[in-house]
N, CA, C and O atoms as a DFTB+ gen file, in Angstrom:
388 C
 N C O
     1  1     194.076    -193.654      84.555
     2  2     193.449    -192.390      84.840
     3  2     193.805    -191.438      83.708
     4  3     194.928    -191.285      83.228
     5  1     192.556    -190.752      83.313
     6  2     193.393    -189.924      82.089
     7  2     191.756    -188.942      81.784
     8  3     190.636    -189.352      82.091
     9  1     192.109    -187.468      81.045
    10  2     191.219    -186.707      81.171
    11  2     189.752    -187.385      80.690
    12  3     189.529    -188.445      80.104
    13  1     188.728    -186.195      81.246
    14  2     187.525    -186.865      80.340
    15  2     187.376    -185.531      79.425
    16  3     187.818    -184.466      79.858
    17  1     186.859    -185.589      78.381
    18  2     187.369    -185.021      77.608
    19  2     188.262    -184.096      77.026
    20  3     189.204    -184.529      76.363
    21  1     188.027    -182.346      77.246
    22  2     188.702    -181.679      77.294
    23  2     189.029    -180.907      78.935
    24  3     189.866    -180.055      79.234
    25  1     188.088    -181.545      79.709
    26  2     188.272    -181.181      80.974
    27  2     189.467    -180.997      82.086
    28  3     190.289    -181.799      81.643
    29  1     189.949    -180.534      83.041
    30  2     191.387    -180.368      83.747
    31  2     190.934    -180.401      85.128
    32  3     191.803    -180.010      85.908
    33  1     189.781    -180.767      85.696
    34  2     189.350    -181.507      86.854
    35  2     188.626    -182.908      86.619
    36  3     188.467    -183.532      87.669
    37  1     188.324    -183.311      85.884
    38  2     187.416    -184.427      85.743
    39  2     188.191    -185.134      84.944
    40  3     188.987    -184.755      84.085
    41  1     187.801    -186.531      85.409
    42  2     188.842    -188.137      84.804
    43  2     187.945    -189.000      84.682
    44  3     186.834    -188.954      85.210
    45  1     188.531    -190.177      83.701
    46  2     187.689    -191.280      83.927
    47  2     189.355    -192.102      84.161
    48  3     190.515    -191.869      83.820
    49  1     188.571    -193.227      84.999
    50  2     190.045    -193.701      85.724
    51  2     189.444    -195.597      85.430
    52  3     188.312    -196.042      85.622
    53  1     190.100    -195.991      85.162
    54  2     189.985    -197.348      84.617
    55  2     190.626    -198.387      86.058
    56  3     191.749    -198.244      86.541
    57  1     189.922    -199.074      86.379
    58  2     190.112    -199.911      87.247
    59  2     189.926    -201.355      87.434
    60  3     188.796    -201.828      87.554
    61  1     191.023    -202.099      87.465
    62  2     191.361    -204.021      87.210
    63  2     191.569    -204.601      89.005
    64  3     192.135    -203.978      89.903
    65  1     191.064    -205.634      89.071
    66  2     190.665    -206.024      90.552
    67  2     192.303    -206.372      90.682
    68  3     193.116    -206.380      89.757
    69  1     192.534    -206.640      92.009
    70  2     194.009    -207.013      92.033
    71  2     194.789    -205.928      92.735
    72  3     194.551    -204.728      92.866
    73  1     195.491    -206.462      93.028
    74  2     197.366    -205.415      93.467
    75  2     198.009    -204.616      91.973
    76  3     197.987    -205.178      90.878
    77  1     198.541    -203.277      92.190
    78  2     198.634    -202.892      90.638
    79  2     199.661    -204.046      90.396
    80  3     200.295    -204.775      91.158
    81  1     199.581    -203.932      89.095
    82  2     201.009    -204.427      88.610
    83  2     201.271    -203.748      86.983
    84  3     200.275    -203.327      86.394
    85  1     202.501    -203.673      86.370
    86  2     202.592    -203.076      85.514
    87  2     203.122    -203.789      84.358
    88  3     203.770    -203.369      83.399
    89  1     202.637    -205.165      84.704
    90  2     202.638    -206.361      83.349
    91  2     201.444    -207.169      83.179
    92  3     201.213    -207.784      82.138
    93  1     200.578    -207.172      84.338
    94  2     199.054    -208.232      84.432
    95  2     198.044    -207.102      84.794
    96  3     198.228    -205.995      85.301
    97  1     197.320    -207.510      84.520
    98  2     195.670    -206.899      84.768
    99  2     194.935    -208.822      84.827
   100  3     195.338    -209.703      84.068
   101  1     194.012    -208.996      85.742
   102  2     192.777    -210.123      86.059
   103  2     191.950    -209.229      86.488
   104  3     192.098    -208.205      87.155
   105  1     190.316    -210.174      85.629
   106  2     189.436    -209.940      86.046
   107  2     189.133    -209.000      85.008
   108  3     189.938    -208.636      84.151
   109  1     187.731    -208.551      85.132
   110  2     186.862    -207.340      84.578
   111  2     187.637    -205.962      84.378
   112  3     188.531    -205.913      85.223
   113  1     187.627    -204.870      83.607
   114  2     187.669    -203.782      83.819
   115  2     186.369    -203.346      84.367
   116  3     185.221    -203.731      84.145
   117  1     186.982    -202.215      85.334
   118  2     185.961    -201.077      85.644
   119  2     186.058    -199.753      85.451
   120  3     187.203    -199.369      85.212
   121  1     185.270    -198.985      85.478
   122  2     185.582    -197.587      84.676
   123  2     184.578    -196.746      85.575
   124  3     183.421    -197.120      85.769
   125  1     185.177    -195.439      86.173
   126  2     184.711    -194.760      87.049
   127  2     184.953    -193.476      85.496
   128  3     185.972    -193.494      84.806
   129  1     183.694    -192.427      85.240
   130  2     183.910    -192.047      83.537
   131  2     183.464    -190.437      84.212
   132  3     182.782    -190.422      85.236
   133  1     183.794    -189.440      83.720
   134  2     183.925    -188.059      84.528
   135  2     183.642    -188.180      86.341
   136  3     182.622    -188.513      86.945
   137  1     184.683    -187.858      86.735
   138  2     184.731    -187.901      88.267
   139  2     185.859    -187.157      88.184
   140  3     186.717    -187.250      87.306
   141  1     185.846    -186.307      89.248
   142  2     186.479    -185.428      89.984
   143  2     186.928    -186.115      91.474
   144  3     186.334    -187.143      91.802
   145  1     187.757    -185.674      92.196
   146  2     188.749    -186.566      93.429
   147  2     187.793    -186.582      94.089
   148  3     187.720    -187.643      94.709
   149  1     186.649    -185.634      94.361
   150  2     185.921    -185.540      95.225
   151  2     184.613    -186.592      95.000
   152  3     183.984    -186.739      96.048
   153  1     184.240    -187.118      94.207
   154  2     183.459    -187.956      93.496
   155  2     183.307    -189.417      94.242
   156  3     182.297    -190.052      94.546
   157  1     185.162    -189.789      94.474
   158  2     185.379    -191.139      94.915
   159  2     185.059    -191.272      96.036
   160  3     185.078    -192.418      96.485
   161  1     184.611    -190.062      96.987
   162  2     183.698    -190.685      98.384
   163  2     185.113    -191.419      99.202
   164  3     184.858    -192.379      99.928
   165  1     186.388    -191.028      99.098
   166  2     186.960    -191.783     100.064
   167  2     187.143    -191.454     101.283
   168  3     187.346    -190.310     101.690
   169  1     187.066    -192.670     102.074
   170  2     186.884    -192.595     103.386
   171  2     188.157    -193.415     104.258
   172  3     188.944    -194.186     103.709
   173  1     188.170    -193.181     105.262
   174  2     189.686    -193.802     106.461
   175  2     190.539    -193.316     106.589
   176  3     190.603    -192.347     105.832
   177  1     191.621    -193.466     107.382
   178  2     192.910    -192.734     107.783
   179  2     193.957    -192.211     107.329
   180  3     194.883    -191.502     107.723
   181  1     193.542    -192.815     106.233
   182  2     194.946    -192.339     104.824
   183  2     194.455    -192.085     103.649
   184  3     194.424    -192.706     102.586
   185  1     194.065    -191.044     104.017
   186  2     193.191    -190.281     102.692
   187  2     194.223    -189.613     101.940
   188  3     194.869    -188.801     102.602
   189  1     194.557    -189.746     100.694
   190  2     195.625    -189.037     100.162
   191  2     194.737    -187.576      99.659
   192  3     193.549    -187.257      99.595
   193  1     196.161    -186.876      99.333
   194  2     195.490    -185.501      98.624
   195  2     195.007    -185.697      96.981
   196  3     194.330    -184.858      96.385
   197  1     195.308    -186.483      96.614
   198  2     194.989    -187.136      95.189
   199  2     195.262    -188.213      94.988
   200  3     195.862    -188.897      95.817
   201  1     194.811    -188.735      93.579
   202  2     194.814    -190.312      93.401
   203  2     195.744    -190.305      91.725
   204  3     195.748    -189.718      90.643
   205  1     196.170    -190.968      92.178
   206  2     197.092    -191.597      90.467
   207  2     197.256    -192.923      90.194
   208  3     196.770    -193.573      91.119
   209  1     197.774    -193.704      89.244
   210  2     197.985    -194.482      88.723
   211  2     198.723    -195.201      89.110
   212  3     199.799    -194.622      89.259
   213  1     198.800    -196.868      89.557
   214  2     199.342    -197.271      90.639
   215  2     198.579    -197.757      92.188
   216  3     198.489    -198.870      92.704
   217  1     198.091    -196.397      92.649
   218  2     197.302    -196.394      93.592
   219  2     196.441    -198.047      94.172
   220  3     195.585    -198.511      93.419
   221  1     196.719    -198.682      95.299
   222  2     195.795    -199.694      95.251
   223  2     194.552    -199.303      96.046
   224  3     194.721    -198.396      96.861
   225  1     193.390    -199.808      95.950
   226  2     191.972    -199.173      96.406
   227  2     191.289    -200.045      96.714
   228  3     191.448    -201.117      96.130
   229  1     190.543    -199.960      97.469
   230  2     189.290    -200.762      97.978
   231  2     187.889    -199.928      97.995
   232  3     187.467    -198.949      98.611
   233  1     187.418    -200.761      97.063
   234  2     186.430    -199.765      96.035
   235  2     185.064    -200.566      96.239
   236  3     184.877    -201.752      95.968
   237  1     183.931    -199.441      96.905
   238  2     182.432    -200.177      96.908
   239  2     181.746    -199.195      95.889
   240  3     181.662    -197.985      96.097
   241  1     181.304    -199.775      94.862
   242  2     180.530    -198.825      93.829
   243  2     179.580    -199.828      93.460
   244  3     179.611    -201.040      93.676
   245  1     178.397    -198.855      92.634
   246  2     177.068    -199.653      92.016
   247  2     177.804    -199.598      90.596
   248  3     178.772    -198.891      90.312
   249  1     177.076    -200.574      89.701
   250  2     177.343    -200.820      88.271
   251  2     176.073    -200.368      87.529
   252  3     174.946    -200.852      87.642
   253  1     176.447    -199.410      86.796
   254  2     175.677    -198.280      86.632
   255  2     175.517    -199.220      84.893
   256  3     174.348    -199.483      84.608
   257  1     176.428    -199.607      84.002
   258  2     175.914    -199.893      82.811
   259  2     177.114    -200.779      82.815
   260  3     177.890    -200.959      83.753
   261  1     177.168    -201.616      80.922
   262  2     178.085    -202.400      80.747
   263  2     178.428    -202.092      79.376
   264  3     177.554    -201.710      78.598
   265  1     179.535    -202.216      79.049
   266  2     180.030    -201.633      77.501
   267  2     180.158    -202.272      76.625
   268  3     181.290    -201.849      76.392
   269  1     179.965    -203.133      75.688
   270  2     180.468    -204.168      74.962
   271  2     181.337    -203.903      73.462
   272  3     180.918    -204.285      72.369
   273  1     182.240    -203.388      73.618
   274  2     183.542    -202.863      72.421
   275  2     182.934    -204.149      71.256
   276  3     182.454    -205.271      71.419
   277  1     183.218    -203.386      70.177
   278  2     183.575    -204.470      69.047
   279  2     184.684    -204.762      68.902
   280  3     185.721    -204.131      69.107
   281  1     184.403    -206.238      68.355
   282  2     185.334    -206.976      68.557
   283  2     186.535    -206.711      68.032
   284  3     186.380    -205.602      67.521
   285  1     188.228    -207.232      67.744
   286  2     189.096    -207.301      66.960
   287  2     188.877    -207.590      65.307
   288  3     188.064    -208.386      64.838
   289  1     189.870    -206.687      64.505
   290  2     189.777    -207.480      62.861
   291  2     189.951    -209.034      63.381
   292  3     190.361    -209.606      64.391
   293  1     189.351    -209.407      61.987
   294  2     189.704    -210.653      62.415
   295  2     191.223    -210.852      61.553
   296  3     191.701    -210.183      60.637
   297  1     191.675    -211.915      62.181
   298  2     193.042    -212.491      61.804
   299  2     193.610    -211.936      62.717
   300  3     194.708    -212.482      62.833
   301  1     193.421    -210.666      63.893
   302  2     194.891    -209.977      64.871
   303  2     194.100    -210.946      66.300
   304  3     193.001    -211.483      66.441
   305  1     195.148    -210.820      67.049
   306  2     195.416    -211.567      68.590
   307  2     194.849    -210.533      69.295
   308  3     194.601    -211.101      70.358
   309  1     194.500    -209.475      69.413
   310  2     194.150    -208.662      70.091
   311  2     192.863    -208.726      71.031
   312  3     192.056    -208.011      70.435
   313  1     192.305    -209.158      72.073
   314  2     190.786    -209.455      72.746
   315  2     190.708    -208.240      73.535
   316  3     191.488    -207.785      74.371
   317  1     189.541    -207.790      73.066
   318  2     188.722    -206.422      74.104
   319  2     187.659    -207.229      74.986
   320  3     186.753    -207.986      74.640
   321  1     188.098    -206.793      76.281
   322  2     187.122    -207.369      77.256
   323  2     185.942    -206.579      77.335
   324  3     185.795    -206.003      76.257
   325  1     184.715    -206.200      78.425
   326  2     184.219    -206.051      78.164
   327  2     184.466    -204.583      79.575
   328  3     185.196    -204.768      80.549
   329  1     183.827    -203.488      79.382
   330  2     184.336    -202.341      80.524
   331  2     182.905    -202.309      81.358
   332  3     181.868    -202.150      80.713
   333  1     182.852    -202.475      82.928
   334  2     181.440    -202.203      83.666
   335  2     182.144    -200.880      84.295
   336  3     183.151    -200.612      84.951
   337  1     181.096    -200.245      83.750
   338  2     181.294    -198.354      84.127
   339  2     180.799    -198.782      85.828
   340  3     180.010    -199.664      86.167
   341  1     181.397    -198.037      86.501
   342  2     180.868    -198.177      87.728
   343  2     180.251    -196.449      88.096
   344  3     180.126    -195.451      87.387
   345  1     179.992    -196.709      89.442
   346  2     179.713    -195.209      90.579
   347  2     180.013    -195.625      91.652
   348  3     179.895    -196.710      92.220
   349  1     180.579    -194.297      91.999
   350  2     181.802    -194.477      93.317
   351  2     180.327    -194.223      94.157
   352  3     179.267    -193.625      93.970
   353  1     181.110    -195.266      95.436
   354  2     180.249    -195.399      96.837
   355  2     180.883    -194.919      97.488
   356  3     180.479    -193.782      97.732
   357  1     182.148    -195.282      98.184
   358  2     182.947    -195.184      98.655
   359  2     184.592    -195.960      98.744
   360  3     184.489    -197.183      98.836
   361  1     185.381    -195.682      98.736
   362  2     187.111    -195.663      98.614
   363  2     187.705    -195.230      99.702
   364  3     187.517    -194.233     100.399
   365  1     188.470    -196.133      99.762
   366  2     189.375    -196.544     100.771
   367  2     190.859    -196.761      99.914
   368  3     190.984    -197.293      98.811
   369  1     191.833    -196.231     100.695
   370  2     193.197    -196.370     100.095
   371  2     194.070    -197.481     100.735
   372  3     194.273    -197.188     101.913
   373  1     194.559    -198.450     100.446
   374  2     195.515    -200.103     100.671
   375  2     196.511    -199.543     101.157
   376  3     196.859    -198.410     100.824
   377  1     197.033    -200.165     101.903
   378  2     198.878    -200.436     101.883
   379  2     198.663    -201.776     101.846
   380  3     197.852    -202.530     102.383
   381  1     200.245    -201.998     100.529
   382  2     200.385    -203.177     101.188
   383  2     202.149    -203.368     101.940
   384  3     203.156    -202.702     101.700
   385  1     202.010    -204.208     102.616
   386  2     202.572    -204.727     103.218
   387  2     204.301    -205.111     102.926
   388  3     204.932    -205.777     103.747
């Protein structure tokens, strides 16, 4: 999660399928790209007052476009996947267990 541009309500918040973790990411990125808290449509019993980093989610959105980065120099190890910008439907906040 981190500003969208020079803005101090609006984020674009990057999102990897999975339980967080803070050594793996699987799967696709997704990218929710100026949104405000109010944007994410979340819904159920444990609605927090904000969302941060960490956060696990259960996320129904449309896939609005797809990004395709260029690639790495060549000769470095480095692989850019590919980012599907999404739009929030609705969000739901996890516990786990």
């Amino acid at each position: 999660m981190g500003p969208h541009n020079t803005y101090k309500t609006r984020f674009d918040f990057l999102v990897y399928a999975g339980d967080y973790s803070t050594t793996v990411a699987y799967g696709p990125s997704f990218m929710f790209e100026d949104c405000n808290y109010y944007d994410l449509h979340l819904t159920g019993d444990n609605q927090p007052s904000s969302v941060s980093a960490g956060q696990n989610l259960h996320i129904i959105a449309r896939s609005s476009t797809q990004q395709h980065p260029a690639t790495a120099s060549p000769g470095t190890n480095r692989h850019v996947d590919t980012i599907v910008f999404i739009q929030p439907a609705s969000d739901s906040v996890t516990r786990l267990s």
